[in-house]
LUMTI-31867 format. One record per residue (C-alpha): z, x, y. Coordinates in steps of 0.5 Angstrom, whole numbers. Layout:
REM LUMTI-31867
[pt [Z, X, Y]]
...
REM end
This chain:
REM LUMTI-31867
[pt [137, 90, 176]]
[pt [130, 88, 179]]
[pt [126, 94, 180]]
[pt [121, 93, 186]]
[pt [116, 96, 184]]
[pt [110, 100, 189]]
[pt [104, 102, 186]]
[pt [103, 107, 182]]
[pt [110, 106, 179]]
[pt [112, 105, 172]]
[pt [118, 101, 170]]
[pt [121, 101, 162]]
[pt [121, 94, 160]]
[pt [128, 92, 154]]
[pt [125, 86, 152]]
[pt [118, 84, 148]]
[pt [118, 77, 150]]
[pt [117, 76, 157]]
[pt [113, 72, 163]]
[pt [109, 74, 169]]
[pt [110, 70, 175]]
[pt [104, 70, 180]]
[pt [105, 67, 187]]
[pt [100, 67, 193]]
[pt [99, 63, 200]]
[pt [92, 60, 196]]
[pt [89, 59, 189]]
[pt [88, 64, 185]]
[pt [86, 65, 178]]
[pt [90, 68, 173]]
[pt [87, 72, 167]]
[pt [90, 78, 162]]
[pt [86, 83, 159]]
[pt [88, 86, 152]]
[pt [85, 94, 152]]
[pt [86, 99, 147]]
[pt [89, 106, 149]]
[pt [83, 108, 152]]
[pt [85, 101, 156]]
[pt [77, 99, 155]]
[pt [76, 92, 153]]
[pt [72, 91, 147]]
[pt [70, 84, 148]]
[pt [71, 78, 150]]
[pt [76, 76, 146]]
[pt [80, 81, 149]]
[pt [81, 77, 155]]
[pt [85, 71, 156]]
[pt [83, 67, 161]]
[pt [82, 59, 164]]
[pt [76, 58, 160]]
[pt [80, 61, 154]]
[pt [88, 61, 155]]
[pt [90, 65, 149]]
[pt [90, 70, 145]]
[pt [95, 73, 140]]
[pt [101, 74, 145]]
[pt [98, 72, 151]]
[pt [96, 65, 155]]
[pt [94, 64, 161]]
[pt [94, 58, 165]]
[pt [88, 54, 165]]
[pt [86, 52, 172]]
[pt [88, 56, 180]]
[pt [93, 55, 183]]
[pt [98, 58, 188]]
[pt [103, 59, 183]]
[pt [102, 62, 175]]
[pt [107, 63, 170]]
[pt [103, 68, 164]]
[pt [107, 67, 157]]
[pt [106, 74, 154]]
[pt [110, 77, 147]]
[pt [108, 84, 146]]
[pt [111, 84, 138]]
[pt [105, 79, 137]]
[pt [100, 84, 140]]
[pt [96, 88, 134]]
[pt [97, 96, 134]]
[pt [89, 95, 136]]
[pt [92, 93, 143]]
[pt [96, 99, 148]]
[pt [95, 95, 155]]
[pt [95, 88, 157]]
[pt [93, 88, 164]]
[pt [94, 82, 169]]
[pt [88, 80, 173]]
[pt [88, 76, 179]]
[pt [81, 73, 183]]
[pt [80, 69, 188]]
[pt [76, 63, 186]]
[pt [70, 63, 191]]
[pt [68, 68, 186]]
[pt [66, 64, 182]]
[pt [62, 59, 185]]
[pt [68, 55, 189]]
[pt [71, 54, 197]]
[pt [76, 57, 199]]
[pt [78, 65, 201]]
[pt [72, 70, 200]]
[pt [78, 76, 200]]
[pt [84, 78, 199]]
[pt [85, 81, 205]]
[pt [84, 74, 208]]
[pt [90, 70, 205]]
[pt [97, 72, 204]]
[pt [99, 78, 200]]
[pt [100, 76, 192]]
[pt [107, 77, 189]]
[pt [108, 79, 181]]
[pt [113, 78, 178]]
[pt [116, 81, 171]]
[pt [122, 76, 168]]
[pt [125, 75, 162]]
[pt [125, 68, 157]]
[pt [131, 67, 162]]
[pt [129, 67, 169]]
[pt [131, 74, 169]]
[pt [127, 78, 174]]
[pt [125, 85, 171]]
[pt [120, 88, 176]]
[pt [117, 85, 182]]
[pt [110, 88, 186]]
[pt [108, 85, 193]]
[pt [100, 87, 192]]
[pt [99, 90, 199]]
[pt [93, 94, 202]]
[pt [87, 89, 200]]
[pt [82, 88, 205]]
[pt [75, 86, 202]]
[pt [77, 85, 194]]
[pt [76, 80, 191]]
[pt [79, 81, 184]]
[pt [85, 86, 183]]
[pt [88, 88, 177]]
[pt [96, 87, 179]]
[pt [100, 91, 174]]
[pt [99, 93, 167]]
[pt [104, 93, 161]]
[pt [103, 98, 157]]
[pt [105, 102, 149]]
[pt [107, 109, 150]]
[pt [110, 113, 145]]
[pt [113, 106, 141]]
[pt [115, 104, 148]]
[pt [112, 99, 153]]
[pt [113, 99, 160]]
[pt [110, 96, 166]]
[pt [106, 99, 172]]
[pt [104, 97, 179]]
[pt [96, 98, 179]]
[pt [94, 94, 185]]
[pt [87, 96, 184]]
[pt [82, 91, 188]]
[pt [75, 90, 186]]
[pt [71, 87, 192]]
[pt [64, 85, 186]]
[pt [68, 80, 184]]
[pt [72, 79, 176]]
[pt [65, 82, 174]]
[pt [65, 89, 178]]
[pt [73, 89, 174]]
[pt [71, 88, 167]]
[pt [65, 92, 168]]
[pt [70, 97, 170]]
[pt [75, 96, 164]]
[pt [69, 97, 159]]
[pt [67, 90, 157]]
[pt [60, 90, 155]]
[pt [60, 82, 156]]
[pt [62, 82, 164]]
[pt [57, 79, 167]]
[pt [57, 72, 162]]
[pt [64, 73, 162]]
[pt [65, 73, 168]]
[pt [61, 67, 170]]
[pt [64, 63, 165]]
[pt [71, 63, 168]]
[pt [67, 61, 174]]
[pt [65, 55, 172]]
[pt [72, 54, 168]]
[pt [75, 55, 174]]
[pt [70, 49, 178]]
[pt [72, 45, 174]]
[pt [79, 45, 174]]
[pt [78, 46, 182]]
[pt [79, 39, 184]]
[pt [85, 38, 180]]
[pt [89, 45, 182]]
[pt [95, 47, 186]]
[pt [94, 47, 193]]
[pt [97, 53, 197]]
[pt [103, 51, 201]]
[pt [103, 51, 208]]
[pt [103, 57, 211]]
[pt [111, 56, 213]]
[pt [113, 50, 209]]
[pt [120, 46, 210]]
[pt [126, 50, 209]]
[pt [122, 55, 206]]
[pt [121, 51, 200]]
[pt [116, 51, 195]]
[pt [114, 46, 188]]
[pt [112, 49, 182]]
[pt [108, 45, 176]]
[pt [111, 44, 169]]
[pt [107, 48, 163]]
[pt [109, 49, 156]]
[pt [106, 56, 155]]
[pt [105, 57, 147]]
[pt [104, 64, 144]]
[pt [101, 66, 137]]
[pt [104, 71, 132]]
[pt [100, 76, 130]]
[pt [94, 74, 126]]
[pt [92, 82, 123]]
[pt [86, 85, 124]]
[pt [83, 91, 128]]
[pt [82, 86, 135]]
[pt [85, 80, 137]]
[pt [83, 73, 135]]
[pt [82, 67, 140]]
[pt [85, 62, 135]]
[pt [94, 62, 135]]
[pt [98, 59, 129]]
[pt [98, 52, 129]]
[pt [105, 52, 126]]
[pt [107, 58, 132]]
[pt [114, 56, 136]]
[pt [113, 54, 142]]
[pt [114, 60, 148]]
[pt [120, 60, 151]]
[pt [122, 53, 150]]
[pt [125, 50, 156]]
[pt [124, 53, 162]]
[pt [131, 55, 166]]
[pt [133, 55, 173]]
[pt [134, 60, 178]]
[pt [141, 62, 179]]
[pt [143, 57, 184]]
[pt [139, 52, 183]]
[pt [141, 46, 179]]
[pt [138, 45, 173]]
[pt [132, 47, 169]]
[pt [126, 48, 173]]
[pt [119, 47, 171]]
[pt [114, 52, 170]]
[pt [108, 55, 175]]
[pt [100, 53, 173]]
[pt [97, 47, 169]]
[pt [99, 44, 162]]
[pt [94, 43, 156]]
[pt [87, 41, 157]]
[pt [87, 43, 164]]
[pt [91, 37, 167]]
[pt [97, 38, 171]]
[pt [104, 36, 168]]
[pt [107, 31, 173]]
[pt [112, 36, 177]]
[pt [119, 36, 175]]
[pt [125, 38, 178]]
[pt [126, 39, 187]]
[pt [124, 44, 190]]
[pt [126, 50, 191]]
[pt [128, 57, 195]]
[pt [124, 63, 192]]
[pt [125, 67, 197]]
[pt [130, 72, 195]]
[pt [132, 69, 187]]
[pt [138, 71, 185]]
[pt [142, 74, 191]]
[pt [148, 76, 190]]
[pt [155, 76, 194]]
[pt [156, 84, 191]]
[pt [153, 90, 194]]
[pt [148, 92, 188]]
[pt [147, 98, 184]]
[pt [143, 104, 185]]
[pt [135, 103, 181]]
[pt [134, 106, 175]]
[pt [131, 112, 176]]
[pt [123, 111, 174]]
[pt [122, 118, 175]]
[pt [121, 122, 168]]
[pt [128, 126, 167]]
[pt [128, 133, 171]]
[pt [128, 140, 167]]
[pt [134, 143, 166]]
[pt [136, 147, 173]]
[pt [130, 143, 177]]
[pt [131, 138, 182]]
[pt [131, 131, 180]]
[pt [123, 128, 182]]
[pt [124, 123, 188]]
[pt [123, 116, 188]]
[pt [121, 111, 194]]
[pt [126, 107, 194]]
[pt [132, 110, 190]]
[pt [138, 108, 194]]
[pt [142, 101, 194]]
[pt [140, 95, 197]]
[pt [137, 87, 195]]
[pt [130, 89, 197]]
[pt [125, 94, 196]]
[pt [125, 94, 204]]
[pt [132, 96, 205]]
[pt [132, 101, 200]]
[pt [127, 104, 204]]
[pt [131, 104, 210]]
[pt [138, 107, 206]]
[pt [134, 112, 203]]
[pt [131, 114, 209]]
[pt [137, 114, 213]]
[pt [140, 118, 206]]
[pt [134, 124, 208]]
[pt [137, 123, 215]]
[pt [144, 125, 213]]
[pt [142, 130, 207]]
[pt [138, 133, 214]]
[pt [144, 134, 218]]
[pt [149, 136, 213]]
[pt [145, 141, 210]]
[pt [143, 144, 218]]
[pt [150, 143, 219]]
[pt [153, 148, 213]]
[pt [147, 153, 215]]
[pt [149, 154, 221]]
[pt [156, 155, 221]]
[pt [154, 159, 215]]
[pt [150, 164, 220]]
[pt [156, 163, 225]]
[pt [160, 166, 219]]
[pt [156, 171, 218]]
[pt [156, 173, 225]]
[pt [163, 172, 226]]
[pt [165, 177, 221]]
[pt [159, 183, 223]]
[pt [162, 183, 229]]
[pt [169, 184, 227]]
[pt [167, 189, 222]]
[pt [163, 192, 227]]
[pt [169, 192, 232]]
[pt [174, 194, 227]]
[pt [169, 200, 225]]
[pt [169, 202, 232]]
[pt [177, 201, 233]]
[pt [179, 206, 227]]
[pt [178, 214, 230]]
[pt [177, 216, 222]]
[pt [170, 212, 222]]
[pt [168, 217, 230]]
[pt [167, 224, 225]]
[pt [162, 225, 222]]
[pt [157, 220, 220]]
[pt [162, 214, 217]]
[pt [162, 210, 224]]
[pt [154, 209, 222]]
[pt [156, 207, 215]]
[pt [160, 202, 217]]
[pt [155, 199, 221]]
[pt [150, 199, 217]]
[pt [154, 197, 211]]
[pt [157, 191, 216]]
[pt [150, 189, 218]]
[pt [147, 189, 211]]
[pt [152, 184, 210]]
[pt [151, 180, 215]]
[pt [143, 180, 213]]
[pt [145, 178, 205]]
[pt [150, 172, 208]]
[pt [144, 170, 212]]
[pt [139, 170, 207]]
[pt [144, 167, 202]]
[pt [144, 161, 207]]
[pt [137, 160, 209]]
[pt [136, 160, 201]]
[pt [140, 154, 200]]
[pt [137, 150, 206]]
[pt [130, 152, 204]]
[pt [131, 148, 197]]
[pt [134, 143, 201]]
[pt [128, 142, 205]]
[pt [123, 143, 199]]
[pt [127, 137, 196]]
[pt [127, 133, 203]]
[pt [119, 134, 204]]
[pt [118, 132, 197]]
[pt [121, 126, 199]]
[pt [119, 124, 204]]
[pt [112, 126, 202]]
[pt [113, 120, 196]]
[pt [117, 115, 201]]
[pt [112, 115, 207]]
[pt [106, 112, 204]]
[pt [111, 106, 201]]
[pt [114, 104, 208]]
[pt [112, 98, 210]]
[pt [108, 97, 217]]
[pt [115, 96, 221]]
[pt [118, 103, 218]]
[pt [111, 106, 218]]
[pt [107, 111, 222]]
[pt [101, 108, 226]]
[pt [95, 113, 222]]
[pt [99, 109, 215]]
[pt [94, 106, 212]]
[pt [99, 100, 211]]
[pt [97, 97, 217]]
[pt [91, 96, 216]]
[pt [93, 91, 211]]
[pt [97, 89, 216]]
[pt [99, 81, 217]]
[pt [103, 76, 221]]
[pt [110, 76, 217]]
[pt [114, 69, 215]]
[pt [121, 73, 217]]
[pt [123, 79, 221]]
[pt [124, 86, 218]]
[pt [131, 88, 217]]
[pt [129, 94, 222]]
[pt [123, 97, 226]]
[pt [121, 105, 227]]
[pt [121, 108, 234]]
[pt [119, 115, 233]]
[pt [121, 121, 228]]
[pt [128, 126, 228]]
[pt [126, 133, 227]]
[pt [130, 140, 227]]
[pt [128, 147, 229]]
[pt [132, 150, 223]]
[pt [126, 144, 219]]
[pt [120, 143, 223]]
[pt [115, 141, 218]]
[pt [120, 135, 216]]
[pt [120, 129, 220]]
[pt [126, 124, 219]]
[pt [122, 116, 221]]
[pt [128, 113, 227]]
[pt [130, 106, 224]]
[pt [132, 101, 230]]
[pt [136, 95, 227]]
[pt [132, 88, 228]]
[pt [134, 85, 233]]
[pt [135, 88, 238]]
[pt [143, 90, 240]]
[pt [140, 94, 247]]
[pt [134, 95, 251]]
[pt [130, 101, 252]]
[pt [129, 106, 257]]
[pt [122, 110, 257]]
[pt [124, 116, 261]]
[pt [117, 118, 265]]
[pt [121, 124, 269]]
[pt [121, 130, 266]]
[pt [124, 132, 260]]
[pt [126, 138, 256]]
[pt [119, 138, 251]]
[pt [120, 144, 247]]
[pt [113, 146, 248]]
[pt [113, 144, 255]]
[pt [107, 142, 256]]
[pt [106, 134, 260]]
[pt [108, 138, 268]]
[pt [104, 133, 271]]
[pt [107, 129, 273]]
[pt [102, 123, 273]]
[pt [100, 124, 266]]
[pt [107, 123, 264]]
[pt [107, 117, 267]]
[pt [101, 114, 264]]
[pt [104, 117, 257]]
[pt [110, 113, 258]]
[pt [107, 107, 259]]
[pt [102, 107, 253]]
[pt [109, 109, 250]]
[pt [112, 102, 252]]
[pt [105, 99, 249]]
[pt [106, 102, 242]]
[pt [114, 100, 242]]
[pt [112, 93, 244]]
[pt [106, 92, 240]]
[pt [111, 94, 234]]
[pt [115, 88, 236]]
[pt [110, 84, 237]]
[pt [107, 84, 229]]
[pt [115, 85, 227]]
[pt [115, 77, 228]]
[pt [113, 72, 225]]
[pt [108, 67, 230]]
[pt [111, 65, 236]]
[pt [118, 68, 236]]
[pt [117, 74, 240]]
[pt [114, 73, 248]]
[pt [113, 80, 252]]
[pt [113, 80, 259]]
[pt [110, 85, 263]]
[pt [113, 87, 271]]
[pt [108, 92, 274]]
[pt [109, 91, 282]]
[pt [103, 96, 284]]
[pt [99, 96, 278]]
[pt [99, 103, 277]]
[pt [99, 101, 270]]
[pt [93, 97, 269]]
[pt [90, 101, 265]]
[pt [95, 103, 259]]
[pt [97, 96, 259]]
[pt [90, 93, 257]]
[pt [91, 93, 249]]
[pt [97, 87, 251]]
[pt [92, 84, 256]]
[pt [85, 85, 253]]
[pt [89, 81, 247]]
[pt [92, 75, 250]]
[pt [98, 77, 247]]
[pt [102, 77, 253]]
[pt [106, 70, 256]]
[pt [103, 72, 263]]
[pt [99, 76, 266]]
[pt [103, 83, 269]]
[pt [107, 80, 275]]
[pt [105, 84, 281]]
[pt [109, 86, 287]]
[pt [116, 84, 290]]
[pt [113, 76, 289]]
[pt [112, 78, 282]]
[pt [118, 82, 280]]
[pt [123, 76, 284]]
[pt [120, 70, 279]]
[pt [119, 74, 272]]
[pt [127, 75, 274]]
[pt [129, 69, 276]]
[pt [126, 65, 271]]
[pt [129, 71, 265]]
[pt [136, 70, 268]]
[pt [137, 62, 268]]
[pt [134, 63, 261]]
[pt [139, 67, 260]]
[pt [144, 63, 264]]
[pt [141, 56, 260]]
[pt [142, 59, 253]]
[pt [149, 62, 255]]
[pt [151, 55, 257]]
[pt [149, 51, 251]]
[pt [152, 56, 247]]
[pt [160, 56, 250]]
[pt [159, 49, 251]]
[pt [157, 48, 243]]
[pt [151, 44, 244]]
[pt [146, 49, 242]]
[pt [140, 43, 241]]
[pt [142, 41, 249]]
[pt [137, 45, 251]]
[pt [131, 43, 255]]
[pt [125, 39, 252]]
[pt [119, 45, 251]]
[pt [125, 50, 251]]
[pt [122, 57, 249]]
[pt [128, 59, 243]]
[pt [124, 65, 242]]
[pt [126, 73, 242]]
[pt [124, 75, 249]]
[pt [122, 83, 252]]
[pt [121, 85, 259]]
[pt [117, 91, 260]]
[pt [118, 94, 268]]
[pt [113, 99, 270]]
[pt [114, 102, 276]]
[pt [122, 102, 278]]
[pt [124, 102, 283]]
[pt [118, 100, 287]]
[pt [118, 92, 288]]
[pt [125, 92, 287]]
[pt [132, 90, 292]]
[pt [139, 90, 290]]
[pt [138, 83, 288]]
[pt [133, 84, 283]]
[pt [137, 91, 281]]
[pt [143, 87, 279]]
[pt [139, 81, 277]]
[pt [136, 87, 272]]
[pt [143, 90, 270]]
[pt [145, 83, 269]]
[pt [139, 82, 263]]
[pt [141, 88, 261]]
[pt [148, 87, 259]]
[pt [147, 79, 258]]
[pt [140, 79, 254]]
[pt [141, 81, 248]]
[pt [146, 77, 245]]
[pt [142, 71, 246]]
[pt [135, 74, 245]]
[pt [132, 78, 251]]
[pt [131, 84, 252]]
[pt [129, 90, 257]]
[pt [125, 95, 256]]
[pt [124, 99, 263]]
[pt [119, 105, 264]]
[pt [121, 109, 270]]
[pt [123, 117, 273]]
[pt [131, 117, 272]]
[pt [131, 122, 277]]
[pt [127, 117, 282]]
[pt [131, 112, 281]]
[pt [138, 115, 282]]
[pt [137, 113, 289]]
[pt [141, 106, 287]]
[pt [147, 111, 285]]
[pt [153, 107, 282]]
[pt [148, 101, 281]]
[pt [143, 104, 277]]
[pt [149, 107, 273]]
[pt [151, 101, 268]]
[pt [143, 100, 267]]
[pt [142, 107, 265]]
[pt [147, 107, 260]]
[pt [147, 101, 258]]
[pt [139, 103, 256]]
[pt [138, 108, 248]]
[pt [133, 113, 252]]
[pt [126, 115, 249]]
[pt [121, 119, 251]]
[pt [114, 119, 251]]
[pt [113, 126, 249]]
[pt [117, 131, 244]]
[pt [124, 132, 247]]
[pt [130, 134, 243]]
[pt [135, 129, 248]]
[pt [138, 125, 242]]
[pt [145, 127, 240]]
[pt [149, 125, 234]]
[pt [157, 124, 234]]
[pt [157, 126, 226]]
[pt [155, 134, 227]]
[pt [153, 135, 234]]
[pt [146, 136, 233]]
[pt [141, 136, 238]]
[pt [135, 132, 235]]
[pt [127, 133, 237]]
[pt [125, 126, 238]]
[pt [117, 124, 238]]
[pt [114, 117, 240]]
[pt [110, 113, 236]]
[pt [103, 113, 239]]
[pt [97, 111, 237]]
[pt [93, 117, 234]]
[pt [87, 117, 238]]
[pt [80, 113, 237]]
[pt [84, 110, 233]]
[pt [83, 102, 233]]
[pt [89, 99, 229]]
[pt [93, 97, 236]]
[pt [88, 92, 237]]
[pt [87, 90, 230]]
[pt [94, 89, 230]]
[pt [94, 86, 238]]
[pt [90, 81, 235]]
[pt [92, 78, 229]]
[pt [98, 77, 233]]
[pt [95, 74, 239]]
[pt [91, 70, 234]]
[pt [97, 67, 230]]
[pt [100, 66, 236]]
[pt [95, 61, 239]]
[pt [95, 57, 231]]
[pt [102, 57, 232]]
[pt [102, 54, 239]]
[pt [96, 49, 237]]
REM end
């Protein structure tokens, strides 16, 4: 089972001969540094790099490339090395054209496999932003074991300011020589890819990597045993594909082995037709009668994103199963006081004397024990919860992640939608310092309806009624600008129906951007054409559909996910465009249009039984803490908070204008 790695985590590696496989969205430049167990770089015969490829257990190949495969064999290392870390650096460090930082290209993926293609663990390298060399991951000795962890650690100076930082006396020239190596492999490196290629695919450039024994000796030495058998051998297939297929980066002498073999789909290797087992646990066993450490992504799942999303889901049922066992507790405990206390005062024998105060006494005494026993068991609980959620919030991805996650800030357009996306928090009083993230399935199987009337926040606070209404806009914003970078370029469209434009205001981050398809449709005018032309959508998409002929439709036709966000309903509307908007809401979302409506329930209940369908057809939220969402699995009553944006924050607009960026490439 392939372990996918977050930063920081560590994984047992079962093999002494393995492959690192690199891929990025630009050429890069791939190095390997031995470190001793202090994880300092005694010299430059340390480093395998382009401009020297191997050392004993390690080549690296001699150019850059979007794509490399690192050849490593940890039983040829010397008992001088304890830590190979893999280095990766973006060739304009050194002198060439290109990327400046990684923060600008995609983010880079390592992957840890075996002599079979077998992936051992994988790192997606997110968070960089002005670096432009980084230490991916390291493996590393301990205790006669080796392991791999994910580092992840950026260097905006550069290979020089890393090696420096890893001890090497020489950073400098080192350095600079594996700039020139670089320069003059330039010319002959593997292009990146286009930002989506073709189906998806993607070609490697074959190499016979070769690793040399062990050579003795208290460092490493540059020159291999002629006679070492090649690494590896033949490179194998992915499962799924046919035949061998070739191998990343360049051959001897800098020169680029023809290609062999077709392309290929590494988008999701190995995917299998049977649910997966659980990962095993990374986390250092726990003390006999302590609980188990907890882990971000320790459930069942293809990918580290659904893992996430069943482990959360898992803390959602842990939650409102272990509310659910101390509240009937405390029912219990009540239920027996009070039959205790009405059998004392039923029995004449407890009114002489002081036994009637006893029996009371002795009643509420085991009422208090039974209660304290209860809220014992849900305090363990919860401690263990918080410590989850305090490892599984920092590693959720930007569409599972809060707005103050530093993970958007290296937010980028994606190449495919999230399996999921994060309205808001859950909560219970019983845990109010938990907060569950709610996990809306992508895409979307109903719209939504953000209530600006008045709710039942436990605080009551928001009274006015104008505020409210404000803050449920900015609250329509954020939903709409999380799925807006949920998408890839180009296949989510918003369109906004403001007929007073009594929303300008807390619709500025969509307009200010360019983000949206068209300015806001104001008045009645406005509000019929966005519907008629929403609806014959729906209308034209349904027709190709029934008919079996989904490539009929109109030259120029936009197939992507649409969303319509009505602000202000119901002014502007008649019964035409209610009906037109119920039709949307029951109609739209299987063939990819969406409805989100900001509106007062109580004012609008002057439509009566029209408006009913639309309201119950709608998940309600609303833009501030409200405990409304119930669950059918226990009965709770849960607290939902939205999504904002902290304030002075600026990653709506970082975010919102990425996305309008992408979206003007697309459409070039």
């Amino acid at each position: 089972m392939t372990a996918e790695l977050v930063r920081g985590q560590n994984h047992p590696l079962s093999q002494s001969r393995l492959e690192i496989r690199i891929s990025a969205g630009t050429p890069i430049v791939a190095a390997a540094a031995l470190g001793d167990e202090n994880g300092r770089i005694h010299g430059t015969q340390w480093v395998a790099h382009p401009g020297a490829p191997t050392q004993p257990g390690l080549e690296v190949p001699r150019q850059a490339a979007a794509d490399h495969r690192l050849a490593v064999d940890l039983d040829a290392m010397t008992d001088a090395v304890h830590r190979v870390s893999v280095l990766l650096a973006l060739p304009a460090a050194g002198g060439g054209p290109g990327p400046t930082r990684f923060g600008a290209v995609a983010a880079p993926f390592v992957a840890v496999t075996g002599l079979d293609g077998t992936e051992v663990a994988s790192y997606t390298i997110t968070g960089l932003e002005t670096e432009s060399a980084v230490v991916a991951l390291e493996l590393y000795r301990r205790q006669g074991a080796w392991k791999v962890r994910a580092v992840g650690q950026g260097y905006a100076g550069g290979l020089a300011e890393l090696l420096t930082d890893q001890g090497l006396p020489q950073a400098g020239q080192l350095a600079a020589g594996i700039g020139e190596a670089v320069a003059q492999g330039l010319a002959r490196s593997v292009q990146a890819p286009p930002s989506r290629p073709s189906g998806g695919d993607r070609s490697r450039q074959a190499a016979a990597p070769a690793v040399g024994p062990d050579q003795g000796g208290t460092a490493p030495r540059s020159t291999p045993d002629p006679a070492a058998p090649a690494y590896g051998g033949q490179p194998t297939g992915l499962p799924g594909q046919d035949g061998p297929q070739p191998a990343y980066g360049g051959a001897g002498a800098g020169e680029p082995a023809p290609a062999t073999g077709g392309p290929i789909d590494y988008s999701h290797p190995r995917r299998r037709t049977s649910a997966p087992p659980p990962p095993p646990p990374t986390a250092p066993p726990a003390p006999p009668g302590q609980p188990a450490q907890p882990v971000a992504g320790d459930a069942t799942g293809w990918s580290m994103e659904e893992r996430l999303y069943n482990q959360v889901w898992g803390m959602f049922e842990d939650l409102a199963r272990t509310t659910a066992a101390y509240r009937s507790a405390v029912d219990f405990a009540e239920s027996r006081m009070d039959k205790e206390l009405e059998q004392a005062l039923s029995d004449p024998r407890s009114r002489i004397g002081g036994q009637g105060d006893a029996a009371r006494e002795a009643a509420r005494a085991r009422h208090g024990r039974l209660v304290d026993q209860a809220r014992e068991v849900l305090d363990r609980d919860l401690a263990q919860l918080v410590a989850e959620a305090e490892v599984v919030e920092p590693a959720l991805p930007p569409a599972f992640a809060r707005w103050d996650n530093p993970v958007w800030h290296a937010y980028r357009v994606p190449m495919e939608m999230p399996m999921a996306l994060r309205l808001g928090d859950l909560s219970l009083p019983e845990a109010d310092r938990l907060r569950i993230p709610m996990l809306l399935r992508l895409p979307l199987e109903r719209g939504l309806w953000i209530d600006s009337g008045r709710t039942g926040s436990p605080d009551g606070s928001f009274t006015d009624s104008h505020d409210v209404r404000h803050l449920a806009v900015e609250t329509a914003v954020a939903h709409a600008a999380r799925l807006l970078a949920a998408y890839p370029a180009g296949e989510f469209t918003v369109h906004v129906i403001d007929p007073a434009g009594s929303g300008a205001r807390a619709l500025a981050p969509l307009t200010r951007t360019g983000v949206l398809a068209a300015p806001p449709a104001l008045g009645a005018a406005g509000v019929a054409d966005v519907l008629g032309r929403l609806t014959q959508r729906v209308d034209l998409v349904q027709m190709a559909l029934r008919g079996g002929a989904p490539d009929a439709l109109p030259p120029g036709f936009d197939t992507s996910q649409q969303l319509l966000i009505v602000n202000d309903f119901p002014h502007g509307f008649d019964d035409r465009a209610v009906n037109q908007l119920r039709y949307l809401a029951d109609e739209g979302p299987s063939v990819g249009v969406h409805l989100m409506m900001v509106a007062d329930r109580e004012e609008s209940a002057g439509y009566g039984p029209l408006l009913d369908p639309l309201w119950r057809s709608l998940l309600r939220l609303t833009p501030v803490a409200d405990d409304h969402l119930g669950d059918p699995w226990v009965g709770h009553a849960w607290t939902y908070e939205p999504p904002l944006v902290p304030p002075g924050s600026q990653v709506l607009h970082q975010v919102l204008t990425q996305v309008a960026a992408a979206r003007r490439a697309w459409n070039r």
